[in-house]
C-alpha positions as a Markdown table, in Angstrom:
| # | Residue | x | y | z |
|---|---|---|---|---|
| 1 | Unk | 11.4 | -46.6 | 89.4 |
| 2 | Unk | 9.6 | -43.7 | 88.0 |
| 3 | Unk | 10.6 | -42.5 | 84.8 |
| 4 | Unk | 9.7 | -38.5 | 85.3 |
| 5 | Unk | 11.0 | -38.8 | 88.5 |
| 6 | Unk | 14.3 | -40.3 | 87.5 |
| 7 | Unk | 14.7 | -38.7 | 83.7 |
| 8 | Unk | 15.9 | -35.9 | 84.9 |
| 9 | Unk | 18.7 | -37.2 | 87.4 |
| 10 | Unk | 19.8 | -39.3 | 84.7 |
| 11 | Unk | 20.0 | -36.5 | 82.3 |
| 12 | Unk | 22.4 | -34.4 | 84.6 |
| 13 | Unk | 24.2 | -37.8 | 85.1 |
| 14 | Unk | 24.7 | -38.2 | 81.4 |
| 15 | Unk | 25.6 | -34.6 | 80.7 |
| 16 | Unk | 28.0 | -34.6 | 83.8 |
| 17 | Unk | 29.7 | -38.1 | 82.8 |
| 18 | Unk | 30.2 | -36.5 | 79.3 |
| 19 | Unk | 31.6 | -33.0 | 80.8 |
| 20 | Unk | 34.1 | -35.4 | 82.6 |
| 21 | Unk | 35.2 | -37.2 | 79.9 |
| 22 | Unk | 36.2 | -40.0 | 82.1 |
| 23 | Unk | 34.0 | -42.7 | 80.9 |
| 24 | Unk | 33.2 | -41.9 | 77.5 |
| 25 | Unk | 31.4 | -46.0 | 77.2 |
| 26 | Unk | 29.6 | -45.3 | 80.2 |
| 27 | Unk | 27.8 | -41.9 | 78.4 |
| 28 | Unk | 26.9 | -44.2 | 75.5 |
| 29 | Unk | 25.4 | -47.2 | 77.6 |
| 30 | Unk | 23.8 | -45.0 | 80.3 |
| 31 | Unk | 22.2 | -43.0 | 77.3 |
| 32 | Unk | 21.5 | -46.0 | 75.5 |
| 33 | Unk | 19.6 | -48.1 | 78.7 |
| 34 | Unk | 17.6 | -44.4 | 79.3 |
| 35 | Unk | 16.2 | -44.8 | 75.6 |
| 36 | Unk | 15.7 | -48.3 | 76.0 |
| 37 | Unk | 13.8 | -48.1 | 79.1 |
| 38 | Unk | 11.8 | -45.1 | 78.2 |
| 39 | Unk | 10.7 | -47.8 | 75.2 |
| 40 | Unk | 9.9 | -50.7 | 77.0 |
| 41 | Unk | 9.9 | -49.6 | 80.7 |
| 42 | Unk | 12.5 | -52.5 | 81.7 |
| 43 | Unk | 15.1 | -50.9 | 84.3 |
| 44 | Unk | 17.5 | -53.4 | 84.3 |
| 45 | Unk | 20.2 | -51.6 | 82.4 |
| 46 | Unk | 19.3 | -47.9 | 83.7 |
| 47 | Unk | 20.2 | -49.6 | 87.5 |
| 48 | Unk | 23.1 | -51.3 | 86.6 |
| 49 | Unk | 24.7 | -48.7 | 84.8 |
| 50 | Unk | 23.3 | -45.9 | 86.9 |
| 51 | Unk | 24.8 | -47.7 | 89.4 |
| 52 | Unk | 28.0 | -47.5 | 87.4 |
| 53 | Unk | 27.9 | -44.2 | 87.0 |
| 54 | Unk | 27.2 | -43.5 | 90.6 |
| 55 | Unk | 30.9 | -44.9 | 91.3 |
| 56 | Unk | 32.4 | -43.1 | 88.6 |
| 57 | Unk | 30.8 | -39.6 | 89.8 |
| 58 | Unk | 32.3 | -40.6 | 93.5 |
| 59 | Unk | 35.6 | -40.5 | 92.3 |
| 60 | Unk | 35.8 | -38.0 | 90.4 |
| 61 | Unk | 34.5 | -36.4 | 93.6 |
| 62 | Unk | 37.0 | -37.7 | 95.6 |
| 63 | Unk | 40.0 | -36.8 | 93.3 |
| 64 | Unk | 37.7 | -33.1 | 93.1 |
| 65 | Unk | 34.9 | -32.1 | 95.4 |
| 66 | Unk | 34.0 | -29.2 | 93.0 |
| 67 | Unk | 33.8 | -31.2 | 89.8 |
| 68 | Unk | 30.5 | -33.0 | 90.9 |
| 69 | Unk | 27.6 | -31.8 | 93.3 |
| 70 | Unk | 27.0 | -34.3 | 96.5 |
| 71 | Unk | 23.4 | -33.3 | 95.6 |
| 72 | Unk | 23.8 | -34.9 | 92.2 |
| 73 | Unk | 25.1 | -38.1 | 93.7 |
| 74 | Unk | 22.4 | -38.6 | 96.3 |
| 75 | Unk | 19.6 | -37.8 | 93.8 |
| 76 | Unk | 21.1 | -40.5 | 91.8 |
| 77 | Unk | 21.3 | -43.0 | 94.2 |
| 78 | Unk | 17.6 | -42.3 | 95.4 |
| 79 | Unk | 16.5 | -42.8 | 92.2 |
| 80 | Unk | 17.7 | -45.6 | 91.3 |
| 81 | Unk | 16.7 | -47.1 | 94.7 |
């Protein structure tokens, strides 16, 4: 995982997740892992809760396709990949 690649995907994921007020835990721990990770380069938490956050985004897609951008979800999912 490469953290310029990835910083801003996970930046739009943050700011989206926090726009949808649907996970308001998720914002924090997602935000938390990013800092953490920018610190000590360990993705473990960015994955698993980008992973999170990747399930959260889909449904909120589902219930409403113009609430989040397909293109944010797949840029997501490749970077955490």
């Amino acid at each position: 995982m490469n953290a310029e690649k990835v910083e801003k995907t996970i930046i739009e994921t943050i700011q989206k997740l926090d726009k949808l007020k649907s996970n308001e835990t998720l914002v924090s721990e997602l935000s938390y892992c990013w800092v953490s990770f920018k610190s000590d380069n360990n993705p473990i938490g960015v994955i698993e809760k980008g992973r999170k956050a990747v399930e959260v985004l889909k449904e909120a897609r589902d219930k409403n396709s113009k609430a989040v951008s397909k293109k944010l979800i797949e840029d997501l999912e490749k970077a955490l990949s």
